[in-house]
N, C-alpha and C positions, 0 to 999 in steps of 0.2 A: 739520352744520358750524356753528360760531360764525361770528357775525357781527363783521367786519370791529371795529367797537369792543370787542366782549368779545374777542378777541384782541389787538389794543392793551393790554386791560387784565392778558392771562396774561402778555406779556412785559415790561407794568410790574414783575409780582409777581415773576417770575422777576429782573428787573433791581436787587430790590430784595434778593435771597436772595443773588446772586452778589458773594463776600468783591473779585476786584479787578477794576477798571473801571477805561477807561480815561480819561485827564485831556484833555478837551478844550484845546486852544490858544488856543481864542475861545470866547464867550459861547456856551451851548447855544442858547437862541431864537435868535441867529443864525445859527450851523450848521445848524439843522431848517428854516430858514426858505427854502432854494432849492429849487425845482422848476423844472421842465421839462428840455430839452436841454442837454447842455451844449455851448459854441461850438467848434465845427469848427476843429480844427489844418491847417494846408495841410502839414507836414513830418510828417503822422502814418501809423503803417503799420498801425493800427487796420482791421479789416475793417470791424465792427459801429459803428455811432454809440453812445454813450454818455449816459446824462439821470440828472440826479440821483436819487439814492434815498437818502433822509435817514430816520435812526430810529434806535432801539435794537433791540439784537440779542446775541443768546446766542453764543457760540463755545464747540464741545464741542470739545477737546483734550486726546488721551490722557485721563486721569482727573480736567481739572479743566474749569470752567467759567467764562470771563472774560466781561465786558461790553463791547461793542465797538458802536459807531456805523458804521451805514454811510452810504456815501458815497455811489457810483454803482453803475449796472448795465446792462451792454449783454445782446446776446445769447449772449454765450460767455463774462463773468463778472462780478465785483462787485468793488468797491473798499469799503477801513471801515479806520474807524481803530481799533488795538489796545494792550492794554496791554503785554504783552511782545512779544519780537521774536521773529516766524514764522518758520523757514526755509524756503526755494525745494523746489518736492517734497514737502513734510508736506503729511498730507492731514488735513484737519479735517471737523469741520460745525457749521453756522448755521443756527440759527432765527431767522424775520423775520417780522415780519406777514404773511398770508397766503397762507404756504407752510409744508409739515412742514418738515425740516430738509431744508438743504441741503448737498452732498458737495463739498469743497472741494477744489484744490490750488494752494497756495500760488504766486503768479509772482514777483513780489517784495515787496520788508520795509525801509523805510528808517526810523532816527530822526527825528522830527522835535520833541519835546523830550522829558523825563523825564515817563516812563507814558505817553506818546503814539507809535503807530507807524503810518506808513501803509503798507497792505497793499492786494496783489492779488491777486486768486485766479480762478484757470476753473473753472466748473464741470465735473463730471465725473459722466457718466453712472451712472444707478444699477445694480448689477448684478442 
């Protein structure tokens, strides 16, 4: 298995082959710069707690491949922001530092500006 930076570095390379990505809303050093937990909603129906998980990432979609930042990740799925808009129920997958890919289904998909979308997704067991 590669080590934790030569994988950093295959999904640079990969980050750098894939035609659309999405357009951050804020500075990227600022976006990549949160870690730990995120703070606890008292009105949430969240099973799982949530912590940041900042980076670049691959999305395989039908036959194309976009660049996509993620956000968060609990234990039952991940948050990342995307270039076009995901529907509820498509199933994709994601490559992220280390993990193969991951099997996705979409939860929800909101605008938040042009080339910017923020997505949810469970993961979904492999078969």
């Amino acid at each position: 298995m590669l080590d934790l930076s030569h994988e950093r570095d295959v999904i640079d390379e990969l980050w750098d082959l894939v035609e659309v990505k999405v357009q951050l809303p804020s500075d990227e050093a600022e976006f990549l710069a949160k870690t730990g937990p995120l703070p606890r909603c008292p009105e949430t129906k969240r099973r799982f707690h949530r912590f940041h998980f900042r980076g670049k990432a691959i999305l395989y979609r039908r036959d194309e491949r976009l660049g996509v930042f993620t956000r968060d990740v609990s234990r039952e799925g991940i948050g990342f922001l995307a270039p076009t808009q995901l529907l509820p129920k498509e199933r994709v997958m994601l490559r992220v530092v280390g993990t193969s890919r991951l099997i996705l289904e979409i939860a929800r998909c909101r605008r938040i500006t042009q080339g910017c979308y923020q997505c949810g997704a469970r993961f979904v067991p492999a078969d």
